[in-house]
C-alpha positions in Angstrom: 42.3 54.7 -33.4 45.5 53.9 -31.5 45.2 53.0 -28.1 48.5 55.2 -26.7 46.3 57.5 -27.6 43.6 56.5 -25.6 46.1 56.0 -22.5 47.5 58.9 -22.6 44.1 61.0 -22.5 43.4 58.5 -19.6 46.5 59.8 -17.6 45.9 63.3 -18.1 42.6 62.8 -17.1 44.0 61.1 -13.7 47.0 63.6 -13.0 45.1 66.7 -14.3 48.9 67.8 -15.4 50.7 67.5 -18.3 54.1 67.4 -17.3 53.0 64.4 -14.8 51.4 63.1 -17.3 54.0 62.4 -19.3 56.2 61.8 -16.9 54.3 59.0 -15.7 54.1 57.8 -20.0 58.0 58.1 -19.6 57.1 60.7 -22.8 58.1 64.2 -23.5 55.6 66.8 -22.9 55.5 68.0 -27.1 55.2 64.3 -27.7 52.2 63.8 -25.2 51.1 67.1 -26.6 50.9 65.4 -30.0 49.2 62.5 -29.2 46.5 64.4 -27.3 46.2 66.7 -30.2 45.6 64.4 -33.2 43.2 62.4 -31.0 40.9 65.1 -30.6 41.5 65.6 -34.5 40.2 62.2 -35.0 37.7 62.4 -32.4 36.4 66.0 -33.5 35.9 67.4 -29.8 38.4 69.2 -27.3 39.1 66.8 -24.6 40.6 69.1 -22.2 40.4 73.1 -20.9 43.6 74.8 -20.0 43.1 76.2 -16.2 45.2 77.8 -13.4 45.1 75.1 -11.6 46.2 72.7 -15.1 44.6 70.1 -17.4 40.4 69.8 -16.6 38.5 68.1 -18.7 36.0 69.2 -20.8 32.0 68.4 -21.2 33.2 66.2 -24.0 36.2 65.0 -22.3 33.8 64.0 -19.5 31.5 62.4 -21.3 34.4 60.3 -23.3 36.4 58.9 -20.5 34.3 56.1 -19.3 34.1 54.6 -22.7 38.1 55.4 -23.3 38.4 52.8 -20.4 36.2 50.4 -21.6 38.2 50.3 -24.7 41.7 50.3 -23.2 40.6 47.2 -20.6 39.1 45.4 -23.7 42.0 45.9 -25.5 44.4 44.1 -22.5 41.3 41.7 -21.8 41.7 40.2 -25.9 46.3 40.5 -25.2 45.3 38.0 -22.0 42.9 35.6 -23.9 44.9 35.4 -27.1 48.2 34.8 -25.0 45.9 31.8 -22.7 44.9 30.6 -26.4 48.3 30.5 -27.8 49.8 28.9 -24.2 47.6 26.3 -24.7 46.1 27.7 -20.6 42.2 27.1 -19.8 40.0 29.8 -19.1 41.3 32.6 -16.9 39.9 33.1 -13.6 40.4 36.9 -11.5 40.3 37.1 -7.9 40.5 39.8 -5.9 42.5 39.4 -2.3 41.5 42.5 0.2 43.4 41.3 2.6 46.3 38.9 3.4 46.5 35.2 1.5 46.3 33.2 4.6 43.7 35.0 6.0 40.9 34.5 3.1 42.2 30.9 3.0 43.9 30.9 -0.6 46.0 27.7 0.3 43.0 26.0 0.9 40.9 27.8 -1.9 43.1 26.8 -4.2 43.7 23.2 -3.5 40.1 22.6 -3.9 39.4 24.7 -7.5 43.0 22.4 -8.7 40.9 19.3 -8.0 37.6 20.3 -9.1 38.6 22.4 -11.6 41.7 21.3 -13.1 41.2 23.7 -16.6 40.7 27.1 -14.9 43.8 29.2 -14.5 43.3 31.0 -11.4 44.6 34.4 -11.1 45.1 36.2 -7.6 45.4 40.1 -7.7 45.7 42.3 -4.4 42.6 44.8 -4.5 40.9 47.0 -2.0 37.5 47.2 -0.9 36.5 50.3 -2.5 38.0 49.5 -5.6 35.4 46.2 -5.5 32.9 47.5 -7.7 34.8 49.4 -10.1 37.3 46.3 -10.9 34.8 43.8 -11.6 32.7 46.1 -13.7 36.0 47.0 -15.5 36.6 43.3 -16.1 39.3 43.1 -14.2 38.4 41.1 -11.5 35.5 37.7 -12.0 35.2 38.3 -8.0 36.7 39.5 -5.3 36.9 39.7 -1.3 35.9 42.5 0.3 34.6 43.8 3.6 31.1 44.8 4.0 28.0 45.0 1.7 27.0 46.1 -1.5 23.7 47.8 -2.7 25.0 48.0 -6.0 21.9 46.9 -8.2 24.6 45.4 -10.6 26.9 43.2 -8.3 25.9 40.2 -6.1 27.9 39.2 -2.9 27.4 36.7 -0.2 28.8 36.8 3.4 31.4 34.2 4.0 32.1 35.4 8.0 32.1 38.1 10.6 35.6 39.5 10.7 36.6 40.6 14.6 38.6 43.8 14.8 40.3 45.5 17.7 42.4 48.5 18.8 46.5 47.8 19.1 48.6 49.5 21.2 52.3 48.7 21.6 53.5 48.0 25.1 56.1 50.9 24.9 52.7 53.4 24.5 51.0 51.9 27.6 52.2 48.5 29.4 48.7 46.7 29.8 46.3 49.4 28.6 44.4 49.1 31.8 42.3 52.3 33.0 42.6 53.9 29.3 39.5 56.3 28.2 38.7 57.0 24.8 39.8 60.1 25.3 43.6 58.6 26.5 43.1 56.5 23.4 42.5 59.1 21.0 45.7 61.2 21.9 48.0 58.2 21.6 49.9 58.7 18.6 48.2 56.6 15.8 49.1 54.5 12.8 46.5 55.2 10.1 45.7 54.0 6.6 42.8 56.0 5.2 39.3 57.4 6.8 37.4 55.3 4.3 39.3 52.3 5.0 36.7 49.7 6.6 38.5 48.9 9.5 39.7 52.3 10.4 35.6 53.7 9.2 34.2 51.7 12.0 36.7 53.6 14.6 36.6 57.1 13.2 32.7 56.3 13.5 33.4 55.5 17.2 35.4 58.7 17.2 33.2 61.0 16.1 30.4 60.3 18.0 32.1 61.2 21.3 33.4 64.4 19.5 37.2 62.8 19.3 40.2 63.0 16.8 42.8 60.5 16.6 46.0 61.6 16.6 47.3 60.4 13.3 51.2 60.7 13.1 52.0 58.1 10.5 49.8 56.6 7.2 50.8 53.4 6.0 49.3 51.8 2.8 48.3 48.3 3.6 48.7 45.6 6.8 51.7 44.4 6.8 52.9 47.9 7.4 50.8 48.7 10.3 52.0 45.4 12.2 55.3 46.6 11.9 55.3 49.7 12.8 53.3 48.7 15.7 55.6 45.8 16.5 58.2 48.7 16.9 56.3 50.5 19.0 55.4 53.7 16.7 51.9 53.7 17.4 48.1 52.5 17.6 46.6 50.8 15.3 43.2 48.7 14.3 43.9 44.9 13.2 42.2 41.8 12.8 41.7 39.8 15.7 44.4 36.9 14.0 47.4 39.6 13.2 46.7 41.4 17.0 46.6 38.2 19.3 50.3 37.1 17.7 51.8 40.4 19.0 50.3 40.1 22.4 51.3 36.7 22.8 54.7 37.6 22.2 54.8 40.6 24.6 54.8 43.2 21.9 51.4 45.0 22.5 48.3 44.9 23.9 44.5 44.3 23.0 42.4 47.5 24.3 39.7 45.6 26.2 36.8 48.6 24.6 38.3 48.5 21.0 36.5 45.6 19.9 34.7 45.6 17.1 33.4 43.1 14.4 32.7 43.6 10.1 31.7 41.3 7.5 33.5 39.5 4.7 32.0 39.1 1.8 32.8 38.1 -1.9 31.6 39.7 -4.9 31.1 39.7 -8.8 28.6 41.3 -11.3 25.0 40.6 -11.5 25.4 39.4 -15.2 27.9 37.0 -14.9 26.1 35.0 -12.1 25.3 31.6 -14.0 29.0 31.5 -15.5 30.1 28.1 -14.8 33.7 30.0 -13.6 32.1 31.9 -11.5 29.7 29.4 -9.4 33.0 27.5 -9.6 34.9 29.5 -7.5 32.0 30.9 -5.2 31.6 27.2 -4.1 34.5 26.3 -3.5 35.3 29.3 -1.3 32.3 29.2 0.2 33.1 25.3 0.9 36.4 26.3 2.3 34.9 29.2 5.1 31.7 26.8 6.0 34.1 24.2 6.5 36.3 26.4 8.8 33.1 28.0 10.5 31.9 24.3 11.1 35.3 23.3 13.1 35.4 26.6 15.0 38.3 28.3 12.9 35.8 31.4 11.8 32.7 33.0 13.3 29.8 30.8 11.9 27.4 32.0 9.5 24.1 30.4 7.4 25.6 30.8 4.0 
């Protein structure tokens, strides 16, 4: 079976359009046709109906998909080991960073799994928190940071710290944010990244239970772009507690007194992988690292 096969049913699954499909393939649309078509001629089933509104799968399609991807991750999961193998590198280790380096303590993270653990080759890959589960069941991540909890019978976690949050607004938008109602709040034009973001859930939770709506005139797609475009004064915004205080130190914004807020960080990986000696490897040492921090007063203290 050949896997540009595979990939390419994967991203007409995902784009649900043919011509964006193979766009995306950098293919021609016959060629993707082709591909598509002697796979289900191997396969023996129609992956795909025709509509209106483009390319749906099919009941078989449907069913098919989730094992396409477990093939095609696999398939790059045996390229990485055989190219570790050849490079003469130790075993590979994934993590997941939900939020800026210095924040989750990489520095520090990593200092300790070099002198503990010398032969692991560690591996840092920017993820998001909803995206937790489905990387490390997909193998692409051994564990990751994220914010919250997880009832996910097949993935463990463990809190490593309360996280404070606050709402942002930039001096230009209101000079000390004195006297401002929820309601004032709400109207100020707002830098948003996504409703099911966690730091922007717990506000629109907020929100919504005194019947409000944010005024949302820009979306950015990750931190660093909501500290600038508050730094230029475009807009409210939630942040951690350590990117907001910078900015009102300097003059640039303020820290709503009523916006404050706080969510846990945790780390994650899967169920089945828990007595991996990589993976109680790295838990302890970042666990070492944030206990440590907690213990000198750098993080809000937890009993980990």
């Amino acid at each position: 079976m050949d896997l540009n096969q595979l990939k390419s049913f994967l991203t007409i699954a995902r784009e649900r359009n043919l011509t964006r499909a193979a766009d995306k393939l950098h293919l021609s649309q016959s060629a993707l046709s082709t591909q598509l078509k002697q796979l289900e001629g191997e396969l023996g089933v129609s992956l795909f109906r025709r509509t209106a509104r483009g390319m749906e799968l099919s009941e078989y399609g449907s069913e098919l998909l989730g094992l396409a991807e477990e093939v095609l991750d696999a398939a790059r999961r045996l390229r990485r080991r055989a190219m570790e193998l050849h490079q003469g590198v130790g075993e590979s280790l994934n993590i997941g960073l939900n939020a800026a380096p210095a924040f989750l303590r990489v520095g520090a993270i990593n200092r300790r799994l070099s002198l503990l653990h010398s032969d692991l080759n560690v591996i840092y890959h920017t993820s998001e928190t909803l995206r937790t589960g489905e990387l490390l069941r997909q193998g692409r991540l051994d564990l990751a940071f994220f914010y919250g909890n997880t009832t996910d019978a097949d993935i463990r976690h463990v809190l490593l710290s309360w996280v404070r949050i606050c709402v942002v607004i930039p001096r230009s938008l209101a000079p000390d944010g004195a006297g401002l109602l929820w309601e004032n709040l709400a109207a100020l034009p707002w830098i948003w990244v996504a409703n099911d973001s966690p730091l922007y859930a717990a506000l629109l939770d907020k929100l919504e239970r005194l019947r409000l709506q944010p005024n949302q005139t820009v979306t950015a797609a990750d931190e660093f772009i909501v500290r600038e475009l508050v730094r230029d004064g475009q807009g409210v915004a939630v942040m951690r507690e350590d990117e907001a205080r910078p900015l009102a130190a300097q003059g640039e914004a303020v820290i709503w007194d009523q916006g404050w807020m706080t969510l846990p960080l945790s780390l994650a990986w899967l169920e089945k992988n828990d007595a991996k000696k990589k993976i109680r490897a790295a838990r302890d040492a970042i666990r070492h690292i944030w206990q440590s921090e907690a213990e000198n007063g750098e993080t809000t203290p937890i009993h980990l």
